[in-house]
C-alpha positions in Angstrom: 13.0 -40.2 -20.4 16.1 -39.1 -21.8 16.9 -36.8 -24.0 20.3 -37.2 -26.0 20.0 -34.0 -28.4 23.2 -32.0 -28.1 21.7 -29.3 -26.3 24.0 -26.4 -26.9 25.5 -25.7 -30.5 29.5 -25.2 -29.7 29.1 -21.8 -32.4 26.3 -20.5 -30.9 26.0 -16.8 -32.3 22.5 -15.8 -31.3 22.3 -12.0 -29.9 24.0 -13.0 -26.7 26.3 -15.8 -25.3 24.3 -17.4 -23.0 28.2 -16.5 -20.5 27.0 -12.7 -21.0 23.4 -13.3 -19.5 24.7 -14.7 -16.2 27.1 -13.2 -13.3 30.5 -13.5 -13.5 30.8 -15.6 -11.0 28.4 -18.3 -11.1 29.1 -19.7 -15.0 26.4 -22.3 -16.1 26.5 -25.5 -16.8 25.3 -24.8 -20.6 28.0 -21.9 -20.8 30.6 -24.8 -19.9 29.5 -26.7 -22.5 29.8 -24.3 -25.0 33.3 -23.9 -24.0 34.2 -27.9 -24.2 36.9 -29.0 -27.3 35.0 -29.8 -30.2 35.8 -33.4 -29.6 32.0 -34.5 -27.7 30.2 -37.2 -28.3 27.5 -37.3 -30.2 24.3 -39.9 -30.2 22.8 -38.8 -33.5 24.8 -38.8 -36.8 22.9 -35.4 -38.3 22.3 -33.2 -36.2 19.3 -29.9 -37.9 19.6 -26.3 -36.3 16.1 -24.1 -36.7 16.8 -22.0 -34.1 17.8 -18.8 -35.7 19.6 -19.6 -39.5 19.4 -23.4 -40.0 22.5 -25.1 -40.0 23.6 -28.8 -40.4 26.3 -30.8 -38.3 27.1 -34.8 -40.0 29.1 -36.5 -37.4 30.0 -33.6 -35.8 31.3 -31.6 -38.0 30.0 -28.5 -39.4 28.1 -28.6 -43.2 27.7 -25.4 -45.2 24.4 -24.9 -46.0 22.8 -24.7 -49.6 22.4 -21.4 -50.5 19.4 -22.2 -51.7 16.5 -20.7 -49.3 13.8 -22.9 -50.7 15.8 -26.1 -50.3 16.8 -24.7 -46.9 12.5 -24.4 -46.2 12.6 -27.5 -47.4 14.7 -29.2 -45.1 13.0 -28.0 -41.9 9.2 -28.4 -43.0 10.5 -31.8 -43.0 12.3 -32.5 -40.2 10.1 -30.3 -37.9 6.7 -32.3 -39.6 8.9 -35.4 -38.8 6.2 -37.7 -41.3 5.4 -38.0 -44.8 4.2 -35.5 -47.2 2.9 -36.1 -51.2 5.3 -34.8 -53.8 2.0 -32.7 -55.1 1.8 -31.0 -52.0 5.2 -30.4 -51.8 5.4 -29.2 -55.1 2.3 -26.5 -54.2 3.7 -25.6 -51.3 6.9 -24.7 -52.3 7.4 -24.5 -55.7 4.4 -23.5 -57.4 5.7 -20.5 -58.8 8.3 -22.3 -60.5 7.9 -23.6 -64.4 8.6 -27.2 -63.6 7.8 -27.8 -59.5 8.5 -31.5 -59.8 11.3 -30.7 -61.4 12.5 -28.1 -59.1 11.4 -30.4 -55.8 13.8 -33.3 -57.9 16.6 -30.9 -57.4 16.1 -29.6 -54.0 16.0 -33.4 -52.7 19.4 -34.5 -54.5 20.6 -31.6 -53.0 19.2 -32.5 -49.5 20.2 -36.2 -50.1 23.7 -35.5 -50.7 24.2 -32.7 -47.5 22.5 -35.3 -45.1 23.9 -38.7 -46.3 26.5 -40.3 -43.6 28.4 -43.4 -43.9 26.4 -44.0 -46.6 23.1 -43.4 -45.9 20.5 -40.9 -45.8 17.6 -40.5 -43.3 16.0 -38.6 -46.9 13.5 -41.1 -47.8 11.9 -40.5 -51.1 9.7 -42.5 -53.1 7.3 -41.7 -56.8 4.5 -40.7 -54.5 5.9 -39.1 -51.4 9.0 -38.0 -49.1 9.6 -38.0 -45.5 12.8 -37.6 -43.6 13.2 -39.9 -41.5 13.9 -38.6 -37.7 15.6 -41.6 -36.1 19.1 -40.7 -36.4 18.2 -36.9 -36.8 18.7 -34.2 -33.5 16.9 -31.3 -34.5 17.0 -28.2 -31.7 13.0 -27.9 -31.9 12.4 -31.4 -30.7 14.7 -31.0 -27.5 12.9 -27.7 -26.7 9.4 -29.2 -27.0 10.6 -31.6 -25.1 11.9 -30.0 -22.6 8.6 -27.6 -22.1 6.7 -30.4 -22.4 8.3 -32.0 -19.7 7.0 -31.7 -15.9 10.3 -31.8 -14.3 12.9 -30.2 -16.7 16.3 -30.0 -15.0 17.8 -26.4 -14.6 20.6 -26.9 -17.5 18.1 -28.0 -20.1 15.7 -24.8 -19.4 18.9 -22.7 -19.7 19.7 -24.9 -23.0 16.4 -24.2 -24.2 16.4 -20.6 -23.3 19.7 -20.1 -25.2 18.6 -21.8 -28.3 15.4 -19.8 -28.4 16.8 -16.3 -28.1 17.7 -16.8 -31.5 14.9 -15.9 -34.1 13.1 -19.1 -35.0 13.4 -20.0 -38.7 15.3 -17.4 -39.7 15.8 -16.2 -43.1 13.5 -18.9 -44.5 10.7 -16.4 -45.6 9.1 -17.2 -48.8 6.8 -14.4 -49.5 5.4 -15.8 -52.6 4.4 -19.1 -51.2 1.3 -17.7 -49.5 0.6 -21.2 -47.5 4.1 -22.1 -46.4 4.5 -18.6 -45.1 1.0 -19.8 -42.6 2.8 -22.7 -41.6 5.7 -20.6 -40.7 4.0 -17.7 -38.9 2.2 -20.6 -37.0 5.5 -22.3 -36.1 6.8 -19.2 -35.1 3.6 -17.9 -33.0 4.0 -21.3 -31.4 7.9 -21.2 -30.6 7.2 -17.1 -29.2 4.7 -18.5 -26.6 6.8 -21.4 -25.7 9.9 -19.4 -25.2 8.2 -17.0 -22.5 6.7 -20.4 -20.8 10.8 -21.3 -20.5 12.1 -18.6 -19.9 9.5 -17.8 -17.1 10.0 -21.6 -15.3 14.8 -20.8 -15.3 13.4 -17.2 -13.3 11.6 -19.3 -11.0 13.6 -22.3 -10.1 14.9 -21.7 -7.1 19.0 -22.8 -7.6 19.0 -19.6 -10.2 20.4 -16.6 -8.8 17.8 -14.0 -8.6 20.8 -11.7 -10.7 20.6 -15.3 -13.5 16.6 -14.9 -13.0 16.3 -11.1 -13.9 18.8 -11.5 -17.0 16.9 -14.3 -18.4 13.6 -11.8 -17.9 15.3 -8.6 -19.2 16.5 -10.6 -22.6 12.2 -11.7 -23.2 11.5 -8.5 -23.1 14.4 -7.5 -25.2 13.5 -10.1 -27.6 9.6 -9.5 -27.3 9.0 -5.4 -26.8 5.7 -5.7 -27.3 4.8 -8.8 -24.8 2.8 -8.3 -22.0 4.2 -11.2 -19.8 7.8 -10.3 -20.3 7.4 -6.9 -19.3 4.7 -8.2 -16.3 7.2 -11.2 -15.2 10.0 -8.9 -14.6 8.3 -6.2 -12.5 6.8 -9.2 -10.4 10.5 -10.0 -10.0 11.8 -6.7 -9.1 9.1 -5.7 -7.1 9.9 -9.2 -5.0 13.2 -8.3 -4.6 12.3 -5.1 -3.3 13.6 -3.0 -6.2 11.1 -0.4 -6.3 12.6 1.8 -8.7 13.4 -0.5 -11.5 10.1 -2.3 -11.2 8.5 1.1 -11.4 10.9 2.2 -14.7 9.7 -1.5 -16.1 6.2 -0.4 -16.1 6.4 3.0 -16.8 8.0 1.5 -20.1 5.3 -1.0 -20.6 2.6 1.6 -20.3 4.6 4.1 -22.7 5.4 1.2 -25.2 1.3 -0.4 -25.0 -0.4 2.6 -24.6 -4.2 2.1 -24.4 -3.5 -1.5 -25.0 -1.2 -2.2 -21.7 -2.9 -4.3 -18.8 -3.3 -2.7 -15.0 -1.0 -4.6 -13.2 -1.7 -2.9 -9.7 -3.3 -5.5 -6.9 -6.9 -5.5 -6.8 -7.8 -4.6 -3.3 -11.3 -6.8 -1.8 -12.2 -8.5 0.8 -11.6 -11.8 -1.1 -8.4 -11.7 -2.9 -5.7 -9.3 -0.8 -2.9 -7.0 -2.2 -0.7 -8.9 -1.2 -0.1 -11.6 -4.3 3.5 -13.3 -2.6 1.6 -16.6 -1.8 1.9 -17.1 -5.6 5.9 -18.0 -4.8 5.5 -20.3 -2.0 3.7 -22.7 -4.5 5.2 -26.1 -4.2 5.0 -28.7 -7.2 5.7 -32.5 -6.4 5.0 -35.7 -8.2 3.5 -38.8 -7.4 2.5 -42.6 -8.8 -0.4 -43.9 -10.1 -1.5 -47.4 -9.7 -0.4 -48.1 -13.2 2.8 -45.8 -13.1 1.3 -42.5 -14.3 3.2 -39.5 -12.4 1.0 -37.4 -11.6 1.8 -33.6 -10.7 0.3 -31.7 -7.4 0.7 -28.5 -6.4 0.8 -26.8 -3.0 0.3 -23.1 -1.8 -0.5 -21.1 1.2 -1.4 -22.3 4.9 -4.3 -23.6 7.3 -6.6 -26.4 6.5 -6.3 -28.5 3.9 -8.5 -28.1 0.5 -8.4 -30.1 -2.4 -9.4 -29.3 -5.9 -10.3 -32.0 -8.3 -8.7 -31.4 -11.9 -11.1 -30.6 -14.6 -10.4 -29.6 -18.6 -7.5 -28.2 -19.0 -5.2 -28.0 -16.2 -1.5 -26.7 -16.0 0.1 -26.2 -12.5 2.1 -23.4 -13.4 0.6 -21.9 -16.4 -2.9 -21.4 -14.7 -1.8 -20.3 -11.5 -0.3 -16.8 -12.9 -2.6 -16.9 -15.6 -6.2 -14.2 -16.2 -8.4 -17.2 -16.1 -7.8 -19.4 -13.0 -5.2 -16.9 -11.3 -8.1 -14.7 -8.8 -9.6 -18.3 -7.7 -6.9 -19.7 -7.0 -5.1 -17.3 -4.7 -8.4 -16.6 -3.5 -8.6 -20.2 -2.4 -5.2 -20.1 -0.6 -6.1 -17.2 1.4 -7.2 -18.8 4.3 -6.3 -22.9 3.4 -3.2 -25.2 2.0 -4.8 -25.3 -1.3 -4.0 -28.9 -3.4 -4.7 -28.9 -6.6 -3.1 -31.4 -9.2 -3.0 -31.9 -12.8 -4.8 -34.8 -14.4 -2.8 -37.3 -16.5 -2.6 -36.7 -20.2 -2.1 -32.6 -19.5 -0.3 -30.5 -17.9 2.7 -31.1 -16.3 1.7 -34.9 -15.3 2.3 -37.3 -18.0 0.9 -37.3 -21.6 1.7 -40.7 -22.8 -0.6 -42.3 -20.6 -2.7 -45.5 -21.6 -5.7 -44.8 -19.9 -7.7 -41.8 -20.2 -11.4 -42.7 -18.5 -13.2 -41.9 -15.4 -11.8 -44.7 -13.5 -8.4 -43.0 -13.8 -9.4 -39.7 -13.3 -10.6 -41.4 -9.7 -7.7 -43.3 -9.0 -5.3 -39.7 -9.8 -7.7 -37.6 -7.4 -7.1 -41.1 -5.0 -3.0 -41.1 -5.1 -2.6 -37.3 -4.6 -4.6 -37.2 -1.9 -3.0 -40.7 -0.6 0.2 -38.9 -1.1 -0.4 -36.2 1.2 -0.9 -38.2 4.2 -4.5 -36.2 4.7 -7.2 -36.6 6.7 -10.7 -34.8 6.5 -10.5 -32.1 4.3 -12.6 -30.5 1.5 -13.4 -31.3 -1.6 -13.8 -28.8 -4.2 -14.7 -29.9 -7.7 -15.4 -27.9 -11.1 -17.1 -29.1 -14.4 -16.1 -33.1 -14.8 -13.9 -32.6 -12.1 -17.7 -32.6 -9.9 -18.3 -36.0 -11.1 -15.0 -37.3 -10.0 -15.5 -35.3 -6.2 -19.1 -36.9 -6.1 -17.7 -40.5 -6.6 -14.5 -39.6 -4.1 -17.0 -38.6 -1.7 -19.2 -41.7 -1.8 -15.9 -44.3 -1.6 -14.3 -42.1 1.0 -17.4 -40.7 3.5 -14.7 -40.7 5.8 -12.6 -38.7 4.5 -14.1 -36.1 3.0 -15.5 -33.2 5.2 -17.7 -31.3 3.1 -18.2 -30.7 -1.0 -18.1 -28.0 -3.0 -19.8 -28.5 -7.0 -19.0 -25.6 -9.4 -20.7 -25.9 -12.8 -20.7 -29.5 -12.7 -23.3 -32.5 -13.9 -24.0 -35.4 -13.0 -24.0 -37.4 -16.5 -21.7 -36.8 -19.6 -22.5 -35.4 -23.3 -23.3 -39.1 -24.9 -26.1 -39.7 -21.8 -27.7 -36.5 -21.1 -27.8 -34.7 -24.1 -29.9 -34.6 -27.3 -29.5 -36.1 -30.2 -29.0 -32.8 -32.1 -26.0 -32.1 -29.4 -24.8 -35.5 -29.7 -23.8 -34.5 -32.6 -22.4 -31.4 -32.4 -20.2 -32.8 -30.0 -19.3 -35.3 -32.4 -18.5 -33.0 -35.1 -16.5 -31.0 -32.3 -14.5 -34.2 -31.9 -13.8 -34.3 -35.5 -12.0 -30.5 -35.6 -10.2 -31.4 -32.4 -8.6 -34.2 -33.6 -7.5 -32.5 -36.8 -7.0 -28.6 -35.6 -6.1 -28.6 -32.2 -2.3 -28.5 -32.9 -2.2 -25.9 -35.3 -1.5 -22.1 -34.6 -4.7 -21.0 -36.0 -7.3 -21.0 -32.6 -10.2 -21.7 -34.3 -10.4 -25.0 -33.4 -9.8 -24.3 -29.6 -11.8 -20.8 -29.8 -15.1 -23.2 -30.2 -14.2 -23.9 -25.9 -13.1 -20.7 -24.8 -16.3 -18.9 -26.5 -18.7 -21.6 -24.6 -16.6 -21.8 -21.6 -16.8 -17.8 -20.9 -19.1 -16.3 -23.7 -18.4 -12.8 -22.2 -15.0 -12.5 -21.8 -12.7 -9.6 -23.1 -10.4 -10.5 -26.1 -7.2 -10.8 -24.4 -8.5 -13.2 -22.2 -10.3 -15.6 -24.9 -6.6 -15.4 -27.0 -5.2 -16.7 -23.5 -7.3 -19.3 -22.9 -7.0 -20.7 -26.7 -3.2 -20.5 -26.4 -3.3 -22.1 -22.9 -5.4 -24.9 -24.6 -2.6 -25.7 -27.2 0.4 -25.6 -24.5 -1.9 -27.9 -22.1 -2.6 -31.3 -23.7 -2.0 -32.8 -27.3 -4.3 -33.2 -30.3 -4.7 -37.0 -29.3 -5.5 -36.3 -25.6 -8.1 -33.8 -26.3 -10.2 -36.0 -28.3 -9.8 -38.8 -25.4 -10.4 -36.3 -22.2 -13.4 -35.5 -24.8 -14.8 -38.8 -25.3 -14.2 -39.9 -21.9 -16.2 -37.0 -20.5 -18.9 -37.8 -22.9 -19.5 -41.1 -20.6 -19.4 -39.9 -17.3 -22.5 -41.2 -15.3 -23.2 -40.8 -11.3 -26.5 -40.2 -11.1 -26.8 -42.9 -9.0 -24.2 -42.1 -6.6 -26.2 -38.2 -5.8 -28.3 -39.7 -2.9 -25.7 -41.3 -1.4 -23.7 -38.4 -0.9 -23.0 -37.8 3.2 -21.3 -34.5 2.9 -22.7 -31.5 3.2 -22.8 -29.8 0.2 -22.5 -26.6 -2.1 -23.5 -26.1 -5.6 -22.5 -23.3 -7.3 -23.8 -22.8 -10.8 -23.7 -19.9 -13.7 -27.2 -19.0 -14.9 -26.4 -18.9 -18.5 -23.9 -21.2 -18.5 -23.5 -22.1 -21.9 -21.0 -25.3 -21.8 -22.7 -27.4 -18.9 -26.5 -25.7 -18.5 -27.9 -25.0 -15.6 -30.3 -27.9 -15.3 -27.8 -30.2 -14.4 -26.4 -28.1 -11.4 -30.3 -28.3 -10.1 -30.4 -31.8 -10.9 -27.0 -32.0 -8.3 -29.0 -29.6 -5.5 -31.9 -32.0 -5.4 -30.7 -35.1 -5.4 -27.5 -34.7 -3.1 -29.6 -34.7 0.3 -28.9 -31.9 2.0 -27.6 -30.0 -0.5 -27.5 -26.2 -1.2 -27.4 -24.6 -4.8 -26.3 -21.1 -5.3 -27.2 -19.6 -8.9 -24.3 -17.0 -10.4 -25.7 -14.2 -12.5 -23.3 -15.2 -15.1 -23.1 -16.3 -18.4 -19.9 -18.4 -18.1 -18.6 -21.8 -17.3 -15.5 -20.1 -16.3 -16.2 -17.5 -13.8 -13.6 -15.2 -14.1 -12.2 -12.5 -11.4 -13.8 -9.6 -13.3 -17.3 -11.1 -13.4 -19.6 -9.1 -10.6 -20.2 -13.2 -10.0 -17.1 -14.1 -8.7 -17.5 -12.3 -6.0 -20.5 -13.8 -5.0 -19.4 -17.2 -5.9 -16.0 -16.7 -3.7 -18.2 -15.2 -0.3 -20.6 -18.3 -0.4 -17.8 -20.8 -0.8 -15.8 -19.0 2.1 -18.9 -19.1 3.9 -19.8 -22.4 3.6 -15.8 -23.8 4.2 -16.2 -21.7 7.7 -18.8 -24.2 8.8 -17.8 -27.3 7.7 -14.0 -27.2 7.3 
């Protein structure tokens, strides 16, 4: 897909040229292009700057804004909504204070009409009941960098575009303290922009044809622009202390400590005999990209040495995101200790793509079936967690040959819709419901209902990541399908064909998937051997006494049938 926004506003003035974040001698592609004659090309007639104070451009050339700041809210409710909205809400949302508010939302649109209208027309589409802008001819900065974080393969230029444009301060100077429910929306659009900019700004320092001195402006400026951050401030010492600049790595987090105080994070290594000190595998990770049957790319994932294991995707996945993160990060690089761990991201999330037309167990199969394919493997282990079981336990019965031995962490064998009552049913349902109108928003409730079920005991920081993590992973629409399809799975009568040898690993309280199910697994995999976790979570996390159990037995078992 391409992407025709003009990436880099000519009169950028955020609080640096993106020329004074990189070394002298090794310019940027994006800095050039700030520097081109103002004569470029542009696809879209209107153009709609957010990034910092919002500014217009009508066939390239330069509008003043109105100087009104409720017109100028206006404008970029609707262009970063991109549908239509009611005049009444509208009028609430904006202009309720006012004497007349249709009156008042009258004058901001003739206003609007009148900046945005080119050779004749205007993409301001108003009618007696409602008004939308429409987006088609309309470049607006947000959209490129949601794109571009969105997208699995972003070239380096457009991350550097997108850093540029969000060092400014999103939606600037468009405060409207007495409009108590527009000011939500714009904390939320905010909160939502923050996290992405980290997420970009993290993926320049780490693509490898950035100069580490490029890399370690980019982090310096997110923790300029974010004092109070913990991944800033923890992304740059990682850095530093890489390069083997002790001192300022050390100054960085005597900083962070000073500046957090009782709420800064340990970032020392953790020292067992599981996960080692020594974290540098986490920078050898490789991500590729292959083809489904039906032309879904699919993104894989590759990181330390030895035998091959394979991890099945499960709900929610993000190949970058969860291999730093609190959640997945102590698996993971426990994992790759001793193996070349392969691990992927199902389509519809993470870095694979989202505008997929099948989300069901049969493509879940045929994406475990292509990475694999695509590695050229040839007996290796299987390790599967929650859904992604299911999907191991059918691999394993197609491909006896293939698959060496099987490893089942909090898994079942039959979805929500079979194996649950009809009180849960419906829960689930009305779960389904909230997803599909709440998971986009900034406020986590909606996402909190997983994270609570998926690791009951967890500290807050690590709950706030996982609900964040939930938003950046897959769409409001995708949620609702990896939901429903889940709801369906069924191998129950696959278990006793199962050759394998086998491992089930399951959370005695586990309050998403219960423990029932993993027993039903144990007995009717033949052969197989179940392992209870004194734990309360789906999600066994590294601080839980459990995951130290759960890691020996699965090192264990992978020493005698890798």
């Amino acid at each position: 897909m391409t992407y025709a926004f003009p990436h880099t506003p000519r009169h950028y003035d955020g609080p640096r040229q993106l020329w004074d974040l990189t070394p002298d001698h090794a310019t940027p592609p994006a800095a050039q292009t700030c520097r081109k004659d103002v004569s470029m090309h542009y696809q879209y007639p209107v153009e709609i700057s957010v990034l910092g104070e919002v500014k217009l451009r009508r066939g390239g050339v330069d509008i003043p804004p109105t100087s009104s700041r409720k017109t100028r809210a206006l404008l970029a409710y609707l262009a970063m909504t991109g549908r239509a909205h009611r005049r009444e809400h509208l009028c609430e949302l904006f202009f309720d204070t006012t004497n007349d508010p249709r009156g008042a939302l009258r004058w901001s649109l003739s206003k609007l009409r009148a900046l945005l209208r080119h050779n004749g027309s205007s993409p301001l589409m108003a009618n007696r009941d409602s008004v939308e802008l429409d987006m088609t001819g309309v470049a607006l900065d947000v959209n490129f960098v949601r794109a571009t974080h969105h997208r699995p393969d972003p070239s380096t230029d457009d991350l550097r575009r997108a850093a540029n444009l969000l060092s400014q301060r999103p939606l600037a100077s468009l405060d409207l303290p007495r409009s108590e429910d527009f000011q939500a929306w714009l904390f939320g659009e905010r909160e939502e922009l923050q996290s992405i900019r980290g997420s970009i700004i993290n993926r320049l320092a780490s693509t490898t044809d950035v100069a580490d001195a490029e890399a370690i402006k980019w982090l310096r400026l997110w923790c300029g622009l974010e004092p109070f951050s913990h991944d800033g401030p923890h992304a740059l010492w990682q850095k530093l202390s890489t390069l083997g600049r002790k001192d300022e790595a050390s100054a960085v987090r005597v900083r962070y400590m000073a500046l957090m105080g009782p709420d800064a994070r340990d970032w020392r290594p953790v020292n067992d005999p599981i996960q080692p000190a020594d974290t540098s595998c986490r920078h050898r990770q490789t991500i590729g990209f292959c083809k489904a049957e039906d032309g879904v790319r699919i993104a894989y994932a590759k990181v330390g040495s030895g035998p091959p294991l394979v991890k099945t995707a499960n709900w929610l996945n993000h190949l970058e995101l969860d291999w730093q993160s609190p959640i997945w990060g102590d698996t993971f690089r426990a994992l790759a200790t001793d193996h070349t761990f392969i691990r992927y991201d199902e389509r519809g999330n993470g870095l694979s793509d989202w505008d997929v037309p099948d989300i069901s167990f049969d493509a879940f199969l045929h994406d475990l079936e292509t990475v694999v394919d695509s590695q050229s493997l040839g007996r290796f282990p299987l390790l599967g967690m929650s859904q992604g079981c299911a999907v191991s336990i059918e691999y394993a019965v197609r491909h006896p040959e293939r698959v060496s031995a099987l490893i089942l962490i909090g898994g079942y064998a039959s979805g929500w819709r079979i194996a649950m009552s009809a009180e849960e049913r419906e829960q689930r349902e009305a779960v389904l419901t909230l997803t599909r109108h709440g998971w986009g928003t900034a406020n986590p409730a909606y996402r909190h209902i997983f994270s609570q079920t998926f690791m009951p005991d967890a500290d807050a920081d690590s709950l706030a990541w996982f609900d964040d993590f939930q938003r950046q992973t897959t769409s409001p629409e995708n949620a609702v399908r990896f939901q429903e399809a889940f709801g369906s799975i069924d191998v129950r009568h696959l278990l006793p064909h199962v050759k394998a040898p086998t491992l089930v690993l399951h959370a005695r309280g586990d309050q998403r998937i219960p423990l029932d199910h993993g027993r039903e697994l144990a007995a009717s995999i033949p052969n197989a051997r179940l392992v209870t976790l004194e734990s309360n979570s789906h999600i066994i996390l590294g601080t839980d006494p459990a995951w130290q159990t759960c890691m020996s037995e699965i090192r264990q078992f992978l020493r005698e049938h890798s």
